[in-house]
PLY file of the C-alpha trace (Angstrom):
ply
format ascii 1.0
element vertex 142
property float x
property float y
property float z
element edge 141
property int vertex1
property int vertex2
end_header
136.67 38.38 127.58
137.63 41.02 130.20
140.88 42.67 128.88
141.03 44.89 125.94
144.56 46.55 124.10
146.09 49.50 126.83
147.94 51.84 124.34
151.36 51.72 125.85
152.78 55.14 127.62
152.75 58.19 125.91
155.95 60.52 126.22
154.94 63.91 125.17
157.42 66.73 124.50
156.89 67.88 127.83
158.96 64.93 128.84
156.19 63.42 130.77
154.20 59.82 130.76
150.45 60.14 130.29
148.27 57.07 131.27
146.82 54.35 129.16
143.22 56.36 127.75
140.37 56.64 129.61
137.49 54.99 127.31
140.30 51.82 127.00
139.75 51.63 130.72
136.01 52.21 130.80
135.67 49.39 128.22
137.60 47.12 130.72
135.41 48.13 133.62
132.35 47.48 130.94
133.66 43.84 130.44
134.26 43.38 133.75
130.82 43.79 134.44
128.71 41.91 132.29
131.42 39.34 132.97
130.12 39.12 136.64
126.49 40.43 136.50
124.73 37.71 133.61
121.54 39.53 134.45
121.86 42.90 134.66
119.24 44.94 136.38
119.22 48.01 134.49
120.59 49.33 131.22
121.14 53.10 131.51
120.35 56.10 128.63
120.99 58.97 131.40
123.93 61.13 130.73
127.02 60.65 132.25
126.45 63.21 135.47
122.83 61.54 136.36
123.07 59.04 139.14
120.20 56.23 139.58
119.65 54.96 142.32
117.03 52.00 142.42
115.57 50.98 145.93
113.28 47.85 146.82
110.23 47.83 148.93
108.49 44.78 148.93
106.89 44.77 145.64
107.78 48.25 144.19
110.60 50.36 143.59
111.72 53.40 143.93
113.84 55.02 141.41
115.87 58.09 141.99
117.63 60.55 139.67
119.95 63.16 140.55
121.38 65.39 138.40
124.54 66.22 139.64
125.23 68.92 136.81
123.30 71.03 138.81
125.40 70.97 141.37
128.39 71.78 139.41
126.92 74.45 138.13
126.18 76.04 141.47
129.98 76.35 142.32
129.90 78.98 139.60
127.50 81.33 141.86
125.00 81.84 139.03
121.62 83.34 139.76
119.33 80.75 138.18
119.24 77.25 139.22
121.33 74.62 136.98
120.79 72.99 133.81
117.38 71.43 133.70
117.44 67.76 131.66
114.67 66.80 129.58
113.03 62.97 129.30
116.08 61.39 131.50
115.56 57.45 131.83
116.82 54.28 132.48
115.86 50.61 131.61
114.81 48.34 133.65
114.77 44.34 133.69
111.59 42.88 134.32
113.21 39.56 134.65
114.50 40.83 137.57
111.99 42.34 139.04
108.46 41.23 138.18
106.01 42.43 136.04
105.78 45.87 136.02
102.14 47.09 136.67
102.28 50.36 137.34
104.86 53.54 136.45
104.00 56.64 138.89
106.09 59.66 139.37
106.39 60.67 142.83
105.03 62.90 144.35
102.53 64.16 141.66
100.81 60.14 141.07
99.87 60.68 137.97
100.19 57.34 136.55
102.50 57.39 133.42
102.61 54.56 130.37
104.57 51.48 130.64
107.07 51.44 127.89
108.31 47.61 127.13
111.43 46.42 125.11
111.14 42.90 125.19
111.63 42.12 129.14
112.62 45.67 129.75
111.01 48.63 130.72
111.64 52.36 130.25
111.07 54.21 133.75
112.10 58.09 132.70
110.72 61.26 134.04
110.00 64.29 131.69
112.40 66.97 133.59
115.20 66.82 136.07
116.62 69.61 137.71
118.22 68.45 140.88
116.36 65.05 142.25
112.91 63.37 141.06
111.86 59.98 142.18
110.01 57.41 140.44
107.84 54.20 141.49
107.34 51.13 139.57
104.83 48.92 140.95
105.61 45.16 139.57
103.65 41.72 140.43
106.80 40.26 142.52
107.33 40.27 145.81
111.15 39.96 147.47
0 1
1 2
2 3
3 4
4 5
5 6
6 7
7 8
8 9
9 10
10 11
11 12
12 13
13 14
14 15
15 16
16 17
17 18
18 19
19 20
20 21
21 22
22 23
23 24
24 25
25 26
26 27
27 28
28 29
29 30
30 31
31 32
32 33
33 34
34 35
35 36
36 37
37 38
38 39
39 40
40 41
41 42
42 43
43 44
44 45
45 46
46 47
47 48
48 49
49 50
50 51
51 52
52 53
53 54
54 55
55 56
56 57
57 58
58 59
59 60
60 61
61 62
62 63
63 64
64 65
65 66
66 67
67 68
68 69
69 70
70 71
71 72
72 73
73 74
74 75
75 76
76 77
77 78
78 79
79 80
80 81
81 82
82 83
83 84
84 85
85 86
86 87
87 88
88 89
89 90
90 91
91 92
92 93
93 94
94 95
95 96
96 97
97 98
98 99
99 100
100 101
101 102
102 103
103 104
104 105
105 106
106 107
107 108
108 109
109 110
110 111
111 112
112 113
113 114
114 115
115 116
116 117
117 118
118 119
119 120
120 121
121 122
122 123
123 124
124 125
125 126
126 127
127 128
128 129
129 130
130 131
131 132
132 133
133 134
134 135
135 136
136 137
137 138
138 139
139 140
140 141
């Protein structure tokens, strides 16, 4: 199904109408989704101000995250940097991808563990303060 119940309008003593609520309409852009994507390509445990950004290069990928609470918090002219995030990650579906060989945070190439859920697998990185990057190094070529 894509739908889901829309509470009708509010009218609130200020006279005003308020909008159907906000999770109702993330739960429609949810269904929406897996409606049109059967195979998604990643399944997402970052918070809600982390983008990911996943880029292909031949056989490897590079995965970005930005934490764009730190930039928020920088509009507030504070003398330390923002809020730092601790173990940040995302799935990723090997189905889609290939194999994954190899997890390496970049730049430091220290090679980290491969973490599997089935065909999944858990690309994270240990801090994030503004931007980190991450390559996964699978047996697939595109």
């Amino acid at each position: 199904y894509v739908g889901c119940p829309l509470r009708k309008f509010k009218r609130f003593e200020s006279g005003r109408e308020d909008s159907p609520n906000a999770r109702e309409l993330l739960q429609v852009g949810k269904n929406l989704a897996a409606f049109l994507i059967e195979d998604p390509l990643i399944r997402s445990e970052a918070p809600s101000a982390v983008e990911v950004v996943v880029n292909r290069q031949g056989n490897r990928y590079i995965v970005h995250f930005l934490n764009h609470y730190a930039g928020v918090s920088s509009l507030h002219d504070r003398a330390h940097a923002g809020p730092v995030l601790s173990d940040v990650g995302v799935w990723l579906n090997q189905s889609r991808i290939g194999r994954v060989k190899r997890i390496i945070p970049v730049p430091c190439g220290e090679e980290t563990e491969v973490e599997t859920d089935g065909n999944w697998v858990r690309v994270a990185v240990p801090q994030l303060g503004i931007h980190e990057m991450v390559m996964v190094c699978t047996t697939k070529s595109k």
